[in-house]
C-alpha positions as CSV (number, residue, x, y, z in Angstrom):
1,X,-6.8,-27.3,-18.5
2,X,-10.2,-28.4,-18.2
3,X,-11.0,-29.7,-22.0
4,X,-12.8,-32.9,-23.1
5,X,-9.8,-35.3,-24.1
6,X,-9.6,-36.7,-27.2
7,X,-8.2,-40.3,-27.2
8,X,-7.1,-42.9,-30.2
9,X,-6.5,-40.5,-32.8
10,X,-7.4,-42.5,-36.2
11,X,-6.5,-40.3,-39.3
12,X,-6.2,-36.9,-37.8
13,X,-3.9,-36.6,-34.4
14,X,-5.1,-34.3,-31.7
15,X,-3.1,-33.5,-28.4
16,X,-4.5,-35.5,-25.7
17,X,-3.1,-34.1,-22.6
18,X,-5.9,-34.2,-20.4
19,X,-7.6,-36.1,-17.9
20,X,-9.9,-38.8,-18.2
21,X,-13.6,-38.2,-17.3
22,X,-14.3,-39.1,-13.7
23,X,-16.4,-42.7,-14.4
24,X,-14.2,-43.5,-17.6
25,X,-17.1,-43.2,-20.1
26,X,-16.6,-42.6,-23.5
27,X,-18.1,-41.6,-26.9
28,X,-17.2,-42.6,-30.6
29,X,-17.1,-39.5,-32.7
30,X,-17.9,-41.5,-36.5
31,X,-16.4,-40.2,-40.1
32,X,-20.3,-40.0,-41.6
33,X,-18.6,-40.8,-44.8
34,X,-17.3,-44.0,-44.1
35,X,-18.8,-44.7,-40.3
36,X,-15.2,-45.4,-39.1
37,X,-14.7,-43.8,-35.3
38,X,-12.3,-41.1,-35.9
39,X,-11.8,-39.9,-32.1
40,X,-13.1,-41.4,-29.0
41,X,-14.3,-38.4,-26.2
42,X,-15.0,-38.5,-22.7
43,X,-18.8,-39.0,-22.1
44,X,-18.8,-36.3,-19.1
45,X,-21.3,-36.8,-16.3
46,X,-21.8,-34.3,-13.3
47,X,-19.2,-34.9,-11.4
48,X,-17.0,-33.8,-14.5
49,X,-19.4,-30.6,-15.0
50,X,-18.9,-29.4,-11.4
51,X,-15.1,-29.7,-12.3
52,X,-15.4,-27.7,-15.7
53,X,-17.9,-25.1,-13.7
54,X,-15.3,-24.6,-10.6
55,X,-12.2,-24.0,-13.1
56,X,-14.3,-21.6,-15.5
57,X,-15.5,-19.6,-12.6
58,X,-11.7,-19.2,-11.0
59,X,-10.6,-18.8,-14.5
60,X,-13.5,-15.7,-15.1
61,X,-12.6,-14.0,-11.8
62,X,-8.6,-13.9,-13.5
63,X,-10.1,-13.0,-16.6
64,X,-12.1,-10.0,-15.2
65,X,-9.3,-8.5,-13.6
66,X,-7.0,-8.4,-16.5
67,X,-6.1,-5.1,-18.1
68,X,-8.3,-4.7,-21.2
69,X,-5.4,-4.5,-23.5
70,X,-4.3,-7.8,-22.1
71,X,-8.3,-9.5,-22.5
72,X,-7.7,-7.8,-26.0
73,X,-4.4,-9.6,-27.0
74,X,-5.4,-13.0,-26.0
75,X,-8.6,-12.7,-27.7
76,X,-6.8,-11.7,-31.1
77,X,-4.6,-14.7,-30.2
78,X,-7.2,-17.1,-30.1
79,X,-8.7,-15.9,-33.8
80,X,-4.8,-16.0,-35.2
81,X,-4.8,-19.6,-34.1
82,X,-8.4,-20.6,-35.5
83,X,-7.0,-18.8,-38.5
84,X,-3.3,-21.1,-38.3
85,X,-5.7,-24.3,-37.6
86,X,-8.2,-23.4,-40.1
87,X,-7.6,-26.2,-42.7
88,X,-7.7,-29.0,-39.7
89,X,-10.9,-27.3,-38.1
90,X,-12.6,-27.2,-41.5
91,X,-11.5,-31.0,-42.5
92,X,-12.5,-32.3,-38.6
93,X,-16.2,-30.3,-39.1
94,X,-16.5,-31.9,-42.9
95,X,-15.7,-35.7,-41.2
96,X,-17.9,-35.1,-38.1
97,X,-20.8,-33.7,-39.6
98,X,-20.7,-34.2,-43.2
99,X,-20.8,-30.3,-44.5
100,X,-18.7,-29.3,-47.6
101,X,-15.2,-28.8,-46.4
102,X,-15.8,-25.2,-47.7
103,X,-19.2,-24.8,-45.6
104,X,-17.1,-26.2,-42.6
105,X,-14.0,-23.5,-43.8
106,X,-16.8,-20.5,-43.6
107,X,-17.9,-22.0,-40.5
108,X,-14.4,-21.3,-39.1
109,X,-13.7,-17.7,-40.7
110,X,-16.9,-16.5,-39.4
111,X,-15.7,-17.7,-36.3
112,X,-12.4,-16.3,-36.4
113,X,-14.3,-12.4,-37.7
114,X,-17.0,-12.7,-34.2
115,X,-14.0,-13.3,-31.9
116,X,-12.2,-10.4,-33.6
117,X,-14.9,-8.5,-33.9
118,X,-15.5,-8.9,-29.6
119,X,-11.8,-8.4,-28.9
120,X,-12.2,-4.7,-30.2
121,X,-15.3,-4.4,-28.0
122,X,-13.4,-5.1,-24.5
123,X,-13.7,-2.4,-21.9
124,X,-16.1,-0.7,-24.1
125,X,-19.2,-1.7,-22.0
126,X,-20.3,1.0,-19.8
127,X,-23.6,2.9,-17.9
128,X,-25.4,5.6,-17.2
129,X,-25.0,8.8,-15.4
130,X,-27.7,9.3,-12.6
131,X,-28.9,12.9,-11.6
132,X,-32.8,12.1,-10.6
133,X,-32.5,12.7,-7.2
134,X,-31.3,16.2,-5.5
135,X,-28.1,16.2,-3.2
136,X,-27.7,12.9,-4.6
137,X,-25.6,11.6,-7.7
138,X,-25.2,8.1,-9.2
139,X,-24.7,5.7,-11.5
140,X,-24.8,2.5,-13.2
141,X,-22.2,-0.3,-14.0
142,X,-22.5,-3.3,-16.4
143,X,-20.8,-6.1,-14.7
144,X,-20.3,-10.1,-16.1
145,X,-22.5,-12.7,-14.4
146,X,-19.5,-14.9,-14.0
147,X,-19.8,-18.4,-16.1
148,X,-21.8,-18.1,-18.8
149,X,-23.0,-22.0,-19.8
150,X,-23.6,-22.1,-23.5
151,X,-25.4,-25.1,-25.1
152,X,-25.1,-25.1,-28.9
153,X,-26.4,-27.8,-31.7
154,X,-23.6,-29.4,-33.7
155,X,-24.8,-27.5,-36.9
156,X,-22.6,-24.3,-37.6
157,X,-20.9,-25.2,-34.0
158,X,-17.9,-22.8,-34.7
159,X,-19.6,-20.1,-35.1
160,X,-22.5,-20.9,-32.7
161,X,-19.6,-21.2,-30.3
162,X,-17.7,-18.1,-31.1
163,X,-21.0,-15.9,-31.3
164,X,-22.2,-16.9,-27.7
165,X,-18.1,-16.9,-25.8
166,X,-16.9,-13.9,-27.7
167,X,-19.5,-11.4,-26.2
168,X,-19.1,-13.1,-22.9
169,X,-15.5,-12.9,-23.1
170,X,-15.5,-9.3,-23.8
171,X,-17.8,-8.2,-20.8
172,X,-15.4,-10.7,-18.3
173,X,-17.3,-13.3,-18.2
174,X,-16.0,-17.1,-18.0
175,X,-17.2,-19.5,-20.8
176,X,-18.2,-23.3,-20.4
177,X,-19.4,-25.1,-23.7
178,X,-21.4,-28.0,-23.9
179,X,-20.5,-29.2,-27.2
180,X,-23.1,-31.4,-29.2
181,X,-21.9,-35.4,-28.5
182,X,-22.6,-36.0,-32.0
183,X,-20.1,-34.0,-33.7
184,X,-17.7,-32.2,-30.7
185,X,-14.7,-32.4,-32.3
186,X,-14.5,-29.1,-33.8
187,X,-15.8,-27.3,-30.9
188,X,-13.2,-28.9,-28.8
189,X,-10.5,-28.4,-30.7
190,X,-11.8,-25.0,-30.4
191,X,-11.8,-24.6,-26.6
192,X,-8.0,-25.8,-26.8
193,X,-6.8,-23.5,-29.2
194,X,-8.5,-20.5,-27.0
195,X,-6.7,-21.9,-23.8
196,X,-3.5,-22.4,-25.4
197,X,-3.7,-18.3,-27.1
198,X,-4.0,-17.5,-23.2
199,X,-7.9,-16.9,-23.1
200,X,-8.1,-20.0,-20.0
201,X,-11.7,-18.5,-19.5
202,X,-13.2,-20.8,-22.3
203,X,-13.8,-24.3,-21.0
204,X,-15.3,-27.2,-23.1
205,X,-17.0,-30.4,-22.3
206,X,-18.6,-33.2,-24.6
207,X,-21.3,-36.2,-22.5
208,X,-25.1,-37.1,-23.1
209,X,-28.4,-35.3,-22.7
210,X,-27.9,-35.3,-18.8
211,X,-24.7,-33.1,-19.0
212,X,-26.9,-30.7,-20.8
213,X,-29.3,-30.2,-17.8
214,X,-27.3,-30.7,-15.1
215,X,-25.1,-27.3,-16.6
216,X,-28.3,-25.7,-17.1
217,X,-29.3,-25.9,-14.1
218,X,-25.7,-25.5,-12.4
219,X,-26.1,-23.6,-9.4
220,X,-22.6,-21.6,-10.5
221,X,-23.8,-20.5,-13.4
222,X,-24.5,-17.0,-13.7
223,X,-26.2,-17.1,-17.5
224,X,-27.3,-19.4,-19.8
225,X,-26.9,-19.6,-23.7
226,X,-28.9,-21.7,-25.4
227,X,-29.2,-22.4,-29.4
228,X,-31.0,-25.6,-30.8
229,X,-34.3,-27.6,-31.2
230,X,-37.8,-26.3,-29.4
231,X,-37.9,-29.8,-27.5
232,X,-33.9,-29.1,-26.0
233,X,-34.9,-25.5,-25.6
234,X,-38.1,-26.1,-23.1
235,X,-35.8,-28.5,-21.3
236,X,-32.7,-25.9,-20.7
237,X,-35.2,-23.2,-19.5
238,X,-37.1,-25.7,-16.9
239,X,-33.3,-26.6,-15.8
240,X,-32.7,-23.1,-15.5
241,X,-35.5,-22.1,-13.2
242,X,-33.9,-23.9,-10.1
243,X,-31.1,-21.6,-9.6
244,X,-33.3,-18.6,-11.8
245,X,-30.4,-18.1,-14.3
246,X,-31.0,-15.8,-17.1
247,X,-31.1,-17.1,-20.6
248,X,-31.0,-16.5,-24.7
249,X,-32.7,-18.9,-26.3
250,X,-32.6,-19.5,-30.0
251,X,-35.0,-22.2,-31.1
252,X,-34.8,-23.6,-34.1
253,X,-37.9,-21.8,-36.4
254,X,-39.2,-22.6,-40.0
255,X,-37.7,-19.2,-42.0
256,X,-39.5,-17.4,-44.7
257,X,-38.4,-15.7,-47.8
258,X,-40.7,-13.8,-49.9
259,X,-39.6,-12.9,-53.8
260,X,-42.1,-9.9,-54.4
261,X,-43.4,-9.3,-58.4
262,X,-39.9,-7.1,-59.4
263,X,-37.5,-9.7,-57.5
264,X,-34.4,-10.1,-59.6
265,X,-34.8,-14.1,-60.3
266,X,-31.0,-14.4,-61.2
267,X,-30.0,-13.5,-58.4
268,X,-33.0,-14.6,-56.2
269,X,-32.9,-18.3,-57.0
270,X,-29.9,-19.5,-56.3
271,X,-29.9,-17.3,-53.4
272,X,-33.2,-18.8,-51.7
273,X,-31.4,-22.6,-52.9
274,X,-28.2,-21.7,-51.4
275,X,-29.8,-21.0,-48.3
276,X,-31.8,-23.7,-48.0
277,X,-29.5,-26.5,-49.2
278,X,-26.2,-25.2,-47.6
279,X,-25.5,-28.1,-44.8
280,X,-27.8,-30.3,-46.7
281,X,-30.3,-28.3,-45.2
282,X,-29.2,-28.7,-42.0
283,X,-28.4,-25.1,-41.0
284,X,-30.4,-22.6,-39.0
285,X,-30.2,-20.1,-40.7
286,X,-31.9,-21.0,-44.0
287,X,-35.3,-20.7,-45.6
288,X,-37.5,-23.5,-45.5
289,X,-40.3,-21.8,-47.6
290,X,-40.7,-19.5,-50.0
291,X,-43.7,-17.1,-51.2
292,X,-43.2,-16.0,-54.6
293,X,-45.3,-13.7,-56.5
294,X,-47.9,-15.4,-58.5
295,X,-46.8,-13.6,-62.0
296,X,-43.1,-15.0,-61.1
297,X,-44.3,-18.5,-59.7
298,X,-43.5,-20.6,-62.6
299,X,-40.5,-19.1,-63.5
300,X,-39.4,-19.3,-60.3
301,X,-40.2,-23.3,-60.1
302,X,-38.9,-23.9,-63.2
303,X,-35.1,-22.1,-62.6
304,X,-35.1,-23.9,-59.1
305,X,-36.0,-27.1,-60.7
306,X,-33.5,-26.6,-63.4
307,X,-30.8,-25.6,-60.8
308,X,-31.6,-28.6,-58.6
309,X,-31.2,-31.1,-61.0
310,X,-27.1,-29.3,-61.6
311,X,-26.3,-30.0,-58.1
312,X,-23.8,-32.4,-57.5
313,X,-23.6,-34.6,-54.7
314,X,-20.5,-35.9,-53.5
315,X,-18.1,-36.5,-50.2
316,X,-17.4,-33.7,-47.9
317,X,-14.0,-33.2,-48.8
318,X,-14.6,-33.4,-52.5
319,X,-13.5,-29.9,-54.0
320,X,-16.1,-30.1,-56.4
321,X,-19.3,-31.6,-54.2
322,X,-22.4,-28.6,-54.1
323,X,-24.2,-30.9,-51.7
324,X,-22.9,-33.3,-48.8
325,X,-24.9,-36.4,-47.0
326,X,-26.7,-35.4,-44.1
327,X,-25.3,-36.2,-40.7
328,X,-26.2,-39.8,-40.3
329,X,-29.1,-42.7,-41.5
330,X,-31.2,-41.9,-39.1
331,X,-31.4,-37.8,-39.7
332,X,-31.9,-38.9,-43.6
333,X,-35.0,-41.3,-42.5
334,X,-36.9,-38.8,-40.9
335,X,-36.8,-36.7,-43.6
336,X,-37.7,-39.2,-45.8
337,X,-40.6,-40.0,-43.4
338,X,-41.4,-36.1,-43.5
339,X,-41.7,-36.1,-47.6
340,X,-43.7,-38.9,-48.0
341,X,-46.0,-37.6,-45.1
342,X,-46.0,-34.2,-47.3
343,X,-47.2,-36.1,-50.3
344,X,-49.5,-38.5,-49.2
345,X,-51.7,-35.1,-47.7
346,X,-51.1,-33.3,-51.3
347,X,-47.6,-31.6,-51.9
348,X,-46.1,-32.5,-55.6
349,X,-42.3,-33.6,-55.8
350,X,-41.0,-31.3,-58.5
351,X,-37.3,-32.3,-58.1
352,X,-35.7,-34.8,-55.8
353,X,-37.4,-36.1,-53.0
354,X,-35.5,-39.1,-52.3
355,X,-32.9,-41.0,-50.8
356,X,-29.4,-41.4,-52.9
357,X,-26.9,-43.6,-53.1
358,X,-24.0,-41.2,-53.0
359,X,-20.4,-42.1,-53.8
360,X,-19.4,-43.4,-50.0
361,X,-21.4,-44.6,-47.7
362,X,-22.7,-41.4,-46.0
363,X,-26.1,-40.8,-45.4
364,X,-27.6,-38.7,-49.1
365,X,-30.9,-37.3,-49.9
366,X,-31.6,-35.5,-52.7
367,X,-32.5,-31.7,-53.0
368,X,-36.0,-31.2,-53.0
369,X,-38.1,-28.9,-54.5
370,X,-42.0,-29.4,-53.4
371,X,-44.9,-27.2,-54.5
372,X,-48.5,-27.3,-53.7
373,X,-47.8,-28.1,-50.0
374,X,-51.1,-26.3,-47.8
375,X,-49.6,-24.5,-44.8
376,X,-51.2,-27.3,-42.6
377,X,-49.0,-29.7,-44.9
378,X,-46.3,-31.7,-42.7
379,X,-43.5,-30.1,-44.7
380,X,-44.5,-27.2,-44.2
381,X,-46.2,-27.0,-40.3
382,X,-43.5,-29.4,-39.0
383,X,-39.6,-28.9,-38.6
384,X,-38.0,-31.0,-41.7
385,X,-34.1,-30.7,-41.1
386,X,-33.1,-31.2,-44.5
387,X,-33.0,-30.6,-48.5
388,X,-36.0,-29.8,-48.9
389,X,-38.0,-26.9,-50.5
390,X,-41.3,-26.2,-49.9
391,X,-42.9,-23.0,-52.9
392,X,-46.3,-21.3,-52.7
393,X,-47.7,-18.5,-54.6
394,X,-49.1,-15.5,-53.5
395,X,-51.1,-12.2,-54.6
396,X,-51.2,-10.4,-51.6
397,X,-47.5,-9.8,-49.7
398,X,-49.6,-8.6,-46.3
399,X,-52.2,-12.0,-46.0
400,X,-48.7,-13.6,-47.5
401,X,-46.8,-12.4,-44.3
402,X,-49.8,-13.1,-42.2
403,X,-49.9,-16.5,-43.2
404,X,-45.9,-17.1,-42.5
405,X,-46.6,-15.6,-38.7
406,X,-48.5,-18.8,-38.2
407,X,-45.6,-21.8,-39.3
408,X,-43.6,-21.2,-36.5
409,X,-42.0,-18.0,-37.2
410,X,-39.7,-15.6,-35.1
411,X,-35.9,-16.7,-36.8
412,X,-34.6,-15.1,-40.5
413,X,-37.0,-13.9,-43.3
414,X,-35.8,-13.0,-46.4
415,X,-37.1,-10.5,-48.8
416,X,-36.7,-10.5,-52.5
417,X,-37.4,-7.2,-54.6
418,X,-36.6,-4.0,-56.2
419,X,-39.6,-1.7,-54.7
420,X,-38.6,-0.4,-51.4
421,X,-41.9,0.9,-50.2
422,X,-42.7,-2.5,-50.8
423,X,-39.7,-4.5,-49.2
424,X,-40.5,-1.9,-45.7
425,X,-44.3,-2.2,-45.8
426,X,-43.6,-6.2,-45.9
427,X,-41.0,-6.3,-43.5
428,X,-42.6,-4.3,-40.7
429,X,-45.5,-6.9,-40.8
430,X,-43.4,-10.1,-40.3
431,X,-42.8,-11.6,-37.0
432,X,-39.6,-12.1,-37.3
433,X,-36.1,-10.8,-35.2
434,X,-34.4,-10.5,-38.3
435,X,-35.1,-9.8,-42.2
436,X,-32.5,-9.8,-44.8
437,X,-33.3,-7.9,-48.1
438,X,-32.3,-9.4,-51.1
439,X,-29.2,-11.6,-49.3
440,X,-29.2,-14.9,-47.7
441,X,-26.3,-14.6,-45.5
442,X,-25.8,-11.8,-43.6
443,X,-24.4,-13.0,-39.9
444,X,-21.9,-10.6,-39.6
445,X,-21.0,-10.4,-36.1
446,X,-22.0,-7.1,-35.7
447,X,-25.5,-7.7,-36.5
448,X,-27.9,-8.9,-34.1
449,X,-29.7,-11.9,-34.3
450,X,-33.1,-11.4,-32.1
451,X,-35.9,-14.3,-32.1
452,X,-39.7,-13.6,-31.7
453,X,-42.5,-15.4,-30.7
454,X,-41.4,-18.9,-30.5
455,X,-38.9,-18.2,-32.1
456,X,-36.7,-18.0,-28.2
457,X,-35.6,-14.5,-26.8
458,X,-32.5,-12.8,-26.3
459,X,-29.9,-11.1,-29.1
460,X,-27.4,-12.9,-29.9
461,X,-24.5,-11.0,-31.6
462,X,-24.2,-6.8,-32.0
463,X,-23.5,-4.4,-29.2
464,X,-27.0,-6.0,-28.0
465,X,-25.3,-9.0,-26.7
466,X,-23.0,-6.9,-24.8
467,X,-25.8,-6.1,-22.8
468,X,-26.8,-9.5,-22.4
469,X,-24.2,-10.9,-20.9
470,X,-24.0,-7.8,-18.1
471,X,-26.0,-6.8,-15.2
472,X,-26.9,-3.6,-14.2
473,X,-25.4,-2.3,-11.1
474,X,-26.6,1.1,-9.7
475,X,-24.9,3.1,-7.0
476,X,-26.1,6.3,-5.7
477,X,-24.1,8.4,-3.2
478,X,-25.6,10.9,-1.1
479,X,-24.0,14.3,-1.1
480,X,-26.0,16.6,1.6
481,X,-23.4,17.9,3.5
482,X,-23.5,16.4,7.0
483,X,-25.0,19.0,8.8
484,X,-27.7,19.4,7.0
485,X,-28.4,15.6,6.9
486,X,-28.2,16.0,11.1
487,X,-30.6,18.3,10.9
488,X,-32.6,16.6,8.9
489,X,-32.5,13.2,10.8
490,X,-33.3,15.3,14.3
491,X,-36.4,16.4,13.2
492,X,-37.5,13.2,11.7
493,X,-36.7,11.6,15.0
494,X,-38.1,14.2,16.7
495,X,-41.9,13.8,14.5
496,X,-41.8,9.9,15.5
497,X,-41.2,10.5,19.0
498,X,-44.1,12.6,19.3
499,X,-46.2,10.2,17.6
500,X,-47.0,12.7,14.9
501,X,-46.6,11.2,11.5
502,X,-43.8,12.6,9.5
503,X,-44.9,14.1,6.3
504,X,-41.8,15.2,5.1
């Protein structure tokens, strides 16, 4: 097995039956509650890449060759034993990262639902029938790249994880994951469960910034995978264009949601909150703006306000905490930094908008709520990773949408409304790979998630990943019968010998 190990277990024991890294470096994985190391993990270098890269490639070409059935079975095994783990996943993701034990929980049923959902799509990936030219017949055949490097941030990892290696999985590809350093456990625990159901295609490995490029740019690996920040993004494709490996890449965007003049606000606010202060705001997924319509503005304001000031911050693993502490100090100074940036150029704090003590020592902000914010405004042109709402007004839904196009769009909008001329007309005009009417949450596995503009390219999730993680071989056969092809080839010989050119 070729898994990161995970050494002096404090609080939560974890098998640790694997071999050191190859220059005995190591990483301390914190509790963000309490800043205790809970596990210490091998700080992988390139040496210890080559290794993970070598095994997954031997383990893809076993994989490939299996019976579908049998690529099937395992696969279902691996989402039973997410499912049988799923209390220690969701209590390891909560200590690591600081998301409600029940955000980490989702994080690890939507996992378990995209590895299920890819199991039933094994052998199902096909071609095309060729008939263009006469005499001849062909055709085309999807086939797996081999190891498929995927590079995910440590925010919704489980799911990040399962979304890029269940699609790969099911077209017979091998897997190797570069798990964030700063919260791996999860993921790595992950990896060992999918090895131990029988799926030894799946390979994860934890180590610095380095590791990152040097699997990028891996001259073994036959695709790339890449989810996380614009900065990590430019560096995996630059990696990549050594060996000219393929890629997805889904760059972290500021998402949109619009609530149009007969948007349901019961059910719109806490929706659009939800969204955004899930993960205390951490999560890629969620809106960082919202346009409302001016004759709702206020209201709207005033029920987020009112809701804000109801959430109740508390420890990960509290049952009843609505919002957790952000992943460490220094994630909960920047966005300090980014609000007082936001006010000092004219954005009003209606709720929120600074630092809290918290009941342990975890790193809390308040949730935010921050109106009059000019799109030029920090907290609204730059990328603030945390709870913090930025709320305009608007009259016109198309200058509205025009306006979005220009913050860095391309992820998730949202649309809010009852009208559906309206909800299409707005829709089709916003730059963005994926729009969600009236919901906040829809990454079901068998929807696609498909960044524009700088947004990245590449779906990730649907039958469209399927295709993404195959290459298209075509294979034509000639079928003139042999005398006729002699015949043929004797008079084109015959034209070049002559010196005549041959015209057909």
């Amino acid at each position: 097995m070729h898994v990161s190990p995970l050494v002096d277990p404090v609080g939560i024991p974890l098998s640790a039956a694997f071999a050191p890294p190859a220059e005995e470096r190591w990483l301390d994985v914190a509790d963000v509650t309490t800043g205790q190391v809970l596990l210490r993990v091998a700080d992988c270098g390139e040496k210890d890449v080559d290794v993970a890269v070598a095994a997954a490639a031997e383990a893809a070409d076993r994989w490939r060759r299996l019976p579908s059935f049998a690529r099937t079975e395992a696969m279902l095994r691996w989402a039973d034993a997410l499912g049988a783990h799923r209390g220690r996943l969701a209590e390891l993701v909560a200590r690591e990262t600081g998301a409600l034990r029940s955000e980490a929980a989702a994080d690890v049923d939507r996992a378990m639902a995209c590895v299920r959902h890819y199991a039933g799509l094994v052998g199902t990936v096909d071609g095309r029938t060729l008939n263009g030219i006469p005499g001849h017949r062909g055709h085309t055949v999807r086939e797996p790249y081999g190891v498929v490097a995927g590079l995910a941030p440590w925010t919704s990892a489980l799911f990040l994880f399962a979304r890029q290696a269940a699609p790969a999985l099911a077209c017979g590809n091998g897997y190797v994951l570069r798990a964030d350093p700063t919260a791996p456990l999860g993921p790595v625990l992950m990896a060992h469960l999918a090895q131990t159901a029988g799926v030894d295609a799946v390979t994860a490995l934890t180590g610095r910034d380095t590791t990152r490029g040097h699997l990028a740019g891996h001259p073994a690996v036959g695709m790339i995978a890449f989810a996380g920040t614009a900065e990590e993004g430019r560096e995996v494709i630059r990696a990549s264009a050594e060996p000219v490996a393929p890629l997805t890449v889904h760059l972290a965007t500021r998402n949109s949601a619009f609530v149009l003049a007969d948007a349901d606000l019961a059910a719109a606010v806490p929706c659009v909150l939800h969204s955004r202060f899930s993960h205390a705001g951490q999560n890629l997924f969620g809106a960082s703006h919202v346009y409302v319509h001016a004759s709702l503005y206020d209201a709207f304001v005033e029920a987020a306000v009112a809701l804000v000031r109801r959430i109740r911050m508390a420890g990960p693993l509290d049952a009843d905490a609505q919002l957790g502490p952000l992943i460490s100090a220094r994630a909960r100074d920047r966005v300090e930094a980014a609000v007082a940036a936001g006010v000092a150029d004219g954005a009003r704090i209606r709720a929120g908008g600074r630092r809290a003590p918290g009941p342990d020592a975890g790193a809390y902000f308040e949730p935010t709520v921050v109106t009059d914010a000019s799109p030029s405004n920090p907290l609204r042109a730059g990328q603030v990773t945390g709870p913090v709402l930025t709320v305009s007004a608007f009259e016109d839904a198309a200058r509205a949408a025009r306006e979005a196009d220009t913050t860095r769009p391309g992820g998730i909008a949202q649309i809010w409304g009852r009208s559906a001329p309206a909800v299409h007309d707005l829709a089709g005009r916003l730059e963005a790979g994926t729009v969600w009417v009236n919901t906040h949450d829809a990454l079901d596995p068998e929807i696609p998630l498909t960044p524009w503009q700088r947004g990245g390219y590449g779906a990730s999730g649907g039958l469209e990943a399927l295709d993404e993680h195959t290459r298209t071989k075509a294979v034509v056969w000639d079928l003139t019968p042999l005398a006729e092809r002699a015949a043929a080839l004797k008079k084109t010989v015959a034209r070049s010998s002559s010196g005549r050119p041959d015209h057909g």
